[in-house]
TORBA-95389 format. One record per residue (C-alpha): residue in three letters; z, y negated, x. Coordinates in steps of 0.1 Angstrom, whole numbers, plus 5000, padded with zeros to 4 digits. Example, Ala and Ser with C-alpha at 12.3 -4.5 7.8 and 13.67 -1.06 7.14 Angstrom:
! TORBA-95389
ALA507850455123;SER507150115137;
//
This chain:
! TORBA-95389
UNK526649505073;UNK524349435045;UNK523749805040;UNK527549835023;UNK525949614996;UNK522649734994;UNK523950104982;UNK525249904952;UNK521849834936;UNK519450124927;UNK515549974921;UNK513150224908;UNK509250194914;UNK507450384882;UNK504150414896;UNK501750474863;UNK498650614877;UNK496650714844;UNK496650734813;UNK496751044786;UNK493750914768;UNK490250664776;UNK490850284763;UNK488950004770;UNK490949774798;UNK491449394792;UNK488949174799;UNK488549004832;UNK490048654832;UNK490248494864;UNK491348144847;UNK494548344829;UNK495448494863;UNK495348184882;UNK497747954853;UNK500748074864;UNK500147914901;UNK498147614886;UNK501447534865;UNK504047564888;UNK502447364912;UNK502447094890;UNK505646994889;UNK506046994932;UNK507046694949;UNK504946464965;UNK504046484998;UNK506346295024;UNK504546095049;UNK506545875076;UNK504745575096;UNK503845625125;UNK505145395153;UNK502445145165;UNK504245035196;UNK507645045214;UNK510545005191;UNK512944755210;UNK516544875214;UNK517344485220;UNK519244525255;UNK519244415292;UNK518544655320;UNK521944565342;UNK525344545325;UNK527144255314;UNK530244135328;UNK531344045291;UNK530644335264;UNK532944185235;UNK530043885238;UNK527844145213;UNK527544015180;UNK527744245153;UNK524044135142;UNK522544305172;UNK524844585177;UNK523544715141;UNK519644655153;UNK520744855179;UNK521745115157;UNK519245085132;UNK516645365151;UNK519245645151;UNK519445615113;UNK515845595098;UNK514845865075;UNK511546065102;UNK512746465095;UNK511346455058;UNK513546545029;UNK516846715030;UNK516647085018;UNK519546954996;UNK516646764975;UNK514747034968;UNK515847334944;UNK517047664963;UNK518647984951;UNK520148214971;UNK519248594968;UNK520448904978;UNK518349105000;UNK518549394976;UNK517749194950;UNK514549094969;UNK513749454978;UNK514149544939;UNK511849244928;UNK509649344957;UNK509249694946;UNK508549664910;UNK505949374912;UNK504249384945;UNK500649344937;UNK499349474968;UNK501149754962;UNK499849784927;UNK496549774943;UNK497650114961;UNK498450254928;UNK495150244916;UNK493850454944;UNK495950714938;UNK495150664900;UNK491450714910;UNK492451064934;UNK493951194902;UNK491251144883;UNK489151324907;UNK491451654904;UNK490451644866;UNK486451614873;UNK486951884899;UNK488552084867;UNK486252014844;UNK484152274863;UNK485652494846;UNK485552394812;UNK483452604786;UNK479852404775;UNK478652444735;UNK474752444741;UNK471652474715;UNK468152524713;UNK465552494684;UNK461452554693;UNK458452604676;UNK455652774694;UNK452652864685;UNK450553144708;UNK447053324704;UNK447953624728;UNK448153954728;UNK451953974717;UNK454453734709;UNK456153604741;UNK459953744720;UNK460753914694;UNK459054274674;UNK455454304667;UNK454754594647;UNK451254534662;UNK448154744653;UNK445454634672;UNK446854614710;UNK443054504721;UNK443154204695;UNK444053884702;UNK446353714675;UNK448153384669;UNK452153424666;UNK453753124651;UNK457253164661;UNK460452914652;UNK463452994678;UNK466752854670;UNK469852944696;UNK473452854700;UNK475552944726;UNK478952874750;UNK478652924784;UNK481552884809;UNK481852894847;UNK484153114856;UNK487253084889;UNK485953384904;UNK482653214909;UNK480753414885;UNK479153274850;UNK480053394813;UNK477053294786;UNK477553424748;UNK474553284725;UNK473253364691;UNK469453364688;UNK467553364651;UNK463753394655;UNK461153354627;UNK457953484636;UNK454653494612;UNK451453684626;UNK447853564619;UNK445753674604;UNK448453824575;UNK448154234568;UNK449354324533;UNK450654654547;UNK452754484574;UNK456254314574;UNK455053954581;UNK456653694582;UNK459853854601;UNK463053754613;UNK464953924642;UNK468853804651;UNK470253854684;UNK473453834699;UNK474053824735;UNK476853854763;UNK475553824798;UNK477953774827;UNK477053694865;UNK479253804891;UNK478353694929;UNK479953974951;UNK479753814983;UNK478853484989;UNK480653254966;UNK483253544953;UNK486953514945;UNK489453234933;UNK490153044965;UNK486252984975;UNK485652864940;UNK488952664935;UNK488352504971;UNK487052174952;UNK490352164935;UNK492652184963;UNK490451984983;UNK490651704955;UNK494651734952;UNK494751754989;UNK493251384990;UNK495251244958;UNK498551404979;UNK497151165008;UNK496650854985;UNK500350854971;UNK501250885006;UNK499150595010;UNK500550454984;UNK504150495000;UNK503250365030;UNK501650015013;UNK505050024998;UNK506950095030;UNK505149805045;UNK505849535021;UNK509449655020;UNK509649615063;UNK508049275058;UNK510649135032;UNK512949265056;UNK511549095084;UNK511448775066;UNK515148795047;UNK516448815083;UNK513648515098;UNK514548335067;UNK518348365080;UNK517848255114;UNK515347975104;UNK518147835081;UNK520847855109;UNK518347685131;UNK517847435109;UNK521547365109;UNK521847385148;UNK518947125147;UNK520546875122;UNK523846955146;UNK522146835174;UNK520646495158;UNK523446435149;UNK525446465186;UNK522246355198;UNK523045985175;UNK526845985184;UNK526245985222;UNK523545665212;UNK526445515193;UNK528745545219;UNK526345435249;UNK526045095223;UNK529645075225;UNK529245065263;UNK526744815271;UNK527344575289;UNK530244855313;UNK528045105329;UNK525345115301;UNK521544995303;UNK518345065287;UNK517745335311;UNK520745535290;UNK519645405262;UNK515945535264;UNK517145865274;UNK519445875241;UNK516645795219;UNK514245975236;UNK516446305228;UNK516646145193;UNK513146145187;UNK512646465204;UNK515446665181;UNK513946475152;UNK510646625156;UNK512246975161;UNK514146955131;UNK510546865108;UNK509347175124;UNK512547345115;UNK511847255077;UNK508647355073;UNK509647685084;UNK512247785061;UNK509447645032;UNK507047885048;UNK508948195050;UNK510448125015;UNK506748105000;UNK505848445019;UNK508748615007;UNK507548474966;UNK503548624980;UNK504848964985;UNK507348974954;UNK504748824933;UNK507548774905;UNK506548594874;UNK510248384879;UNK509048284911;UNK505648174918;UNK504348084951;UNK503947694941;UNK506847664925;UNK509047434943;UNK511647704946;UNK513147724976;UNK514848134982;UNK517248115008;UNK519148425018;UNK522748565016;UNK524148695046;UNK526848905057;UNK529748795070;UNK530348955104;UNK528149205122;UNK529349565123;UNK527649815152;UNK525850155134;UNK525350405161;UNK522650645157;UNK522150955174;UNK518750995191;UNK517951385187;UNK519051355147;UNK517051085145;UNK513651225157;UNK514251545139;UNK514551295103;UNK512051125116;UNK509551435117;UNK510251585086;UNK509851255066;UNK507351035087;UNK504150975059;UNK501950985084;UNK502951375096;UNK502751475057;UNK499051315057;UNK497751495086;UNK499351835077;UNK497751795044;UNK494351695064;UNK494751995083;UNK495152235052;UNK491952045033;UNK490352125071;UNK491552505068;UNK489752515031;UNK486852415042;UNK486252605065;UNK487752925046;UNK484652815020;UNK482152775051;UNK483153105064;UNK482253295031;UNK479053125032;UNK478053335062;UNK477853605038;UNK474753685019;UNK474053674986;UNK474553934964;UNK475153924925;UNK475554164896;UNK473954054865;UNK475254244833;UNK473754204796;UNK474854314763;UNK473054264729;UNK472554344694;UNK469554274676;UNK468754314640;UNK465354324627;UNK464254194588;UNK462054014565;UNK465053744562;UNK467753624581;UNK470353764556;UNK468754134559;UNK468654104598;UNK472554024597;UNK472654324582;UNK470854554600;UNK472454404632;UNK475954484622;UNK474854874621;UNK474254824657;UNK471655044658;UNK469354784684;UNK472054754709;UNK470854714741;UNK472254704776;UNK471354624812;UNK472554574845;UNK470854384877;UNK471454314911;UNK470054004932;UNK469653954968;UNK469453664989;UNK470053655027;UNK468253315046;UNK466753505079;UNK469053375109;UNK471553195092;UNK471552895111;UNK472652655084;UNK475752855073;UNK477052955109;UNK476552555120;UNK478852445087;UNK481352705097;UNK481152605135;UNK481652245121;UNK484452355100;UNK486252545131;UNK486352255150;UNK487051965126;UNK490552225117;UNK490852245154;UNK490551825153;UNK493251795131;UNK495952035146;UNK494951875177;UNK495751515157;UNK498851615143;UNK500451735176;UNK499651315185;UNK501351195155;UNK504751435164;UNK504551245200;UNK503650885187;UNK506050945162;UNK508851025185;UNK508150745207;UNK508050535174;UNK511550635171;UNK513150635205;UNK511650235210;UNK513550175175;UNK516550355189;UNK516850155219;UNK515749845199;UNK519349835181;UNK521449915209;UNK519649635228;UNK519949385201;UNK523549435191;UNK524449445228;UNK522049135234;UNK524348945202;UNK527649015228;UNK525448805256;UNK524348545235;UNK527348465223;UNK529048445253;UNK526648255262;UNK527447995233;UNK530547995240;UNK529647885281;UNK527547565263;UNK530347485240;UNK532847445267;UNK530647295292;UNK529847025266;UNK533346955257;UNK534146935293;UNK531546675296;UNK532846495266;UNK536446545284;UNK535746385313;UNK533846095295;UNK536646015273;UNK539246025308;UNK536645715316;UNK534045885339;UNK531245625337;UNK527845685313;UNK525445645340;UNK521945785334;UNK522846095356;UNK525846205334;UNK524446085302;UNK521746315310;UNK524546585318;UNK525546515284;UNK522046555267;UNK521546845284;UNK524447025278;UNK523746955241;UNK519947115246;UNK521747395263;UNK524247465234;UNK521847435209;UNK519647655221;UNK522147935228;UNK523047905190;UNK519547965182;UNK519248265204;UNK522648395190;UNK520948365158;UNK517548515171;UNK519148815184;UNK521548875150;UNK518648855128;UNK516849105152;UNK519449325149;UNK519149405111;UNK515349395121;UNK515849685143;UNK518049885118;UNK515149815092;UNK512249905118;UNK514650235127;UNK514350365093;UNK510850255086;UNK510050485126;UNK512150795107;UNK510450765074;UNK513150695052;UNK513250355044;UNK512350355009;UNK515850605007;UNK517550345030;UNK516850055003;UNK517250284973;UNK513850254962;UNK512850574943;UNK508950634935;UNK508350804898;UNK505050904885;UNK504550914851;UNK503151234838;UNK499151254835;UNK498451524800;UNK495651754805;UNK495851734846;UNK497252054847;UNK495552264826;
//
């Protein structure tokens, strides 16, 4: 079985998702994208158009036998022959150029240059990035302030005023300049640290006063919700929630992969039983042209036109079939180049791939309770909804503590330092002798509570919605499995029948072609016999081949039910590392 080979050849999918730093990407150029196509096709063959028939093609020959059938001249017995040997099933596949591939090979082609799984990539690359923004939350922000403000009041809106007439209105021009970090912190809370320089200059001047003065002050306030919106996992929810969905994109990812890999699959083995039909159909025309031969031989003994009609009616008919036949190898081959999309074979090229396929058949037995268990432990589609169910939980862990009111504690520390300049109020803050400290509370509860307790109802049921989902998926999955399980025990036995069955054809026809050569006459009843049997055999070679190409379908579509077909064609998906996603 192909498999045996298969193990020989590893293929590794490096999936790059991001980049450790911004750059600019290339420009968009649909013209460079679309030469590789344009200049393949260039060099494909013309198109190969027969004449059609205007009229009935003579065959040249009486409807009752002759007495005489040596009286033939050569002339018209090769007019006779001329229809059975004009050129109607288009070119041979021998005049067009074909390599044969592996199927590994086309599974490791597949893997690394799949555009549509590219395409998948890039929605995974754009989930990561989303685990980063949800990060950046978290990341400390440098912030400053500079204003100029001038106020006729009765003090100055900041800073000391050594004040001596509290009745008098006065004009404070005041320049405020602030920097500061504040940072967000995991436990919900908020950490601010700023230093503030104020210049402040009273008018009208007094000559006993300290005026113009400058007051420095440094200050360490945290916020610290105690309720609502308290502790690491309510605050990191956004996190989780955005690896939760870039988890669900690579298994996205995988499944895009998966799919292509089925479909090559599904057309390595159509690919094989289109080229074996082909050769049934050329097999046929040409029995189909040897029984014509030999009724020419007999005309004028038991032959007539009526024979010869029905000879060259099957002649036609088989050439027809065996156009159709053609095409269809061209068409799977040009699928098979879509979903590789590799740069040695383009889909115009005039390439043809045609397969390589084992030599005998070997029977793989499965066991059916092993199989669903594999099957439910690896099954994409299980790992998406378990990770829909936890995102589900989250949520509504976050909607629950929202029920809660709000309660913070606000706590500031400072140090000012008064002084005609800024150097003197540096110094008079480092004796810390204006430290000041404080400590609030703020409370917030919305009377009734309707919004918060309709989230969290909606986040009960929508975790309720996806356990209820998954326990779906565990059935669907097992009856995935069990239809795939029966598929390859019906298909292997269903090869047994049909070949059997080939067998009956081939011995019916040769005892046809026994009894004609012992002298039984060619009347139109037993040259129909003849024809038949020849439709009959050639179609149990085709459904021999059907049913052997189905076979390595159903392995394929076994381990695709169970999950592990990317391990079943040694395809292994690597991520390259992202810096800074961690953190």
């Amino acid at each position: 079985m192909h498999k045996g080979v298969r193990l020989a050849a590893i293929s590794a999918l490096s999936v790059s998702l991001a980049g450790c730093y911004l750059r600019d990407p290339v420009p968009f150029d649909p013209r460079s994208l679309q030469r590789s196509e344009t200049t393949a096709a260039a060099d494909a063959r013309q198109q190969y158009f027969t004449a059609l028939p205007t009229g009935l093609e003579s065959i040249d020959a009486t409807s009752q036998p002759t007495s005489n059938p040596t009286s033939m001249s050569a002339g018209r017995r090769r007019r006779m022959l001329a229809p059975t040997t004009r050129a109607t099933t288009g070119p041979s596949m021998g005049d067009v150029p074909t390599i044969r591939v592996p199927l590994q090979e086309l599974i490791h082609r597949t893997a690394m240059n799949s555009l549509e799984t590219r395409v998948a990539g890039y929605d995974a690359a754009v989930s990561k990035t989303r685990i980063l923004e949800a990060q950046a939350h978290y990341d400390p922000v440098f912030f400053s302030k500079t204003t100029y403000t001038d106020q006729k009041v009765l003090s100055p809106s900041s800073g000391i005023l050594p004040g001596v007439n509290p009745f008098q209105p006065e004009i404070f021009r005041t320049i405020d300049a602030q920097v500061g970090v504040r940072q967000n912190l995991p436990s919900g809370g908020q950490a601010e640290i700023h230093y503030d320089v104020q210049r402040i200059q009273r008018v009208p001047i007094q000559a006993s006063e300290l005026n113009p003065y400058t007051v420095n002050d440094l200050a360490l306030q945290i916020t610290q919700p105690l309720l609502r919106e308290f502790g690491y996992e309510v605050n990191w929810a956004r996190i989780t929630l955005a690896r939760n969905d870039y988890k669900v994109s690579i298994l996205d990812l995988r499944k895009t992969l998966e799919e292509n890999l089925a479909e090559i699959e599904r057309d390595y083995w159509q690919l094989v039983e289109a080229e074996q039909e082909e050769k049934i159909q050329e097999d046929l025309l040409t029995l189909s042209r040897d029984t014509y031969r030999i009724l020419v031989e007999r005309i004028g003994v038991d032959v007539s036109r009526v024979q010869l009609r029905q000879a060259k009616t099957t002649i036609d008919s088989r050439a027809a079939v065996l156009v159709r036949a053609k095409a269809r190898i061209l068409d799977i081959s040009d699928n098979i180049k879509r979903r590789m999309n590799d740069p040695e074979f383009p889909v115009s090229s005039e390439v043809v791939i045609l397969p390589e396929v084992p030599s005998e058949e070997i029977p793989v037995h499965f066991d059916l309770q092993d199989q669903v268990a594999t099957a439910l432990a690896n099954r994409f589609e299980l790992g998406q909804q378990a990770i829909r169910e936890e995102s589900a939980s989250v949520a509504m862990m976050v909607a629950k503590n929202n029920l809660l009111p709000k309660l913070e504690v606000i706590g500031t520390l400072d140090v000012q330092g008064p002084g005609k300049d800024f150097s003197h109020s540096f110094q008079n803050q480092g004796r810390s002798d204006f430290l000041g400290a404080s400590i609030g509370f703020s409370f917030e509860w919305p009377l009734g509570n309707r919004e918060a307790r309709a989230i969290y109802r909606r986040g009960v049921l929508q975790r309720l919605q996806a356990m209820t989902q998954y326990a779906f998926l565990v059935a669907q999955v097992t009856e995935d499995v069990k239809t795939a399980w029966r598929e390859v025990e019906t298909t292997w036995n269903e090869i047994g029948a049909r070949r059997e069955a080939r067998f009956d054809a081939a011995d019916a026809l040769k005892a046809l072609e026994d009894r004609r050569e012992e002298g039984a006459p060619l009347d139109p009843t037993n040259v129909q016999l003849i024809l038949d049997a020849q439709e009959r055999l050639g179609d149990a070679q085709r459904e021999e081949a059907l049913a052997v190409a189905s076979y390595y379908v159903a392995i394929a579509r076994l381990e695709r039910a169970k999950g592990t077909l990317l391990r079943y064609d040694n395809v292994v998906m690597e991520e390259e590392p992202f810096m800074g996603m961690d953190r």
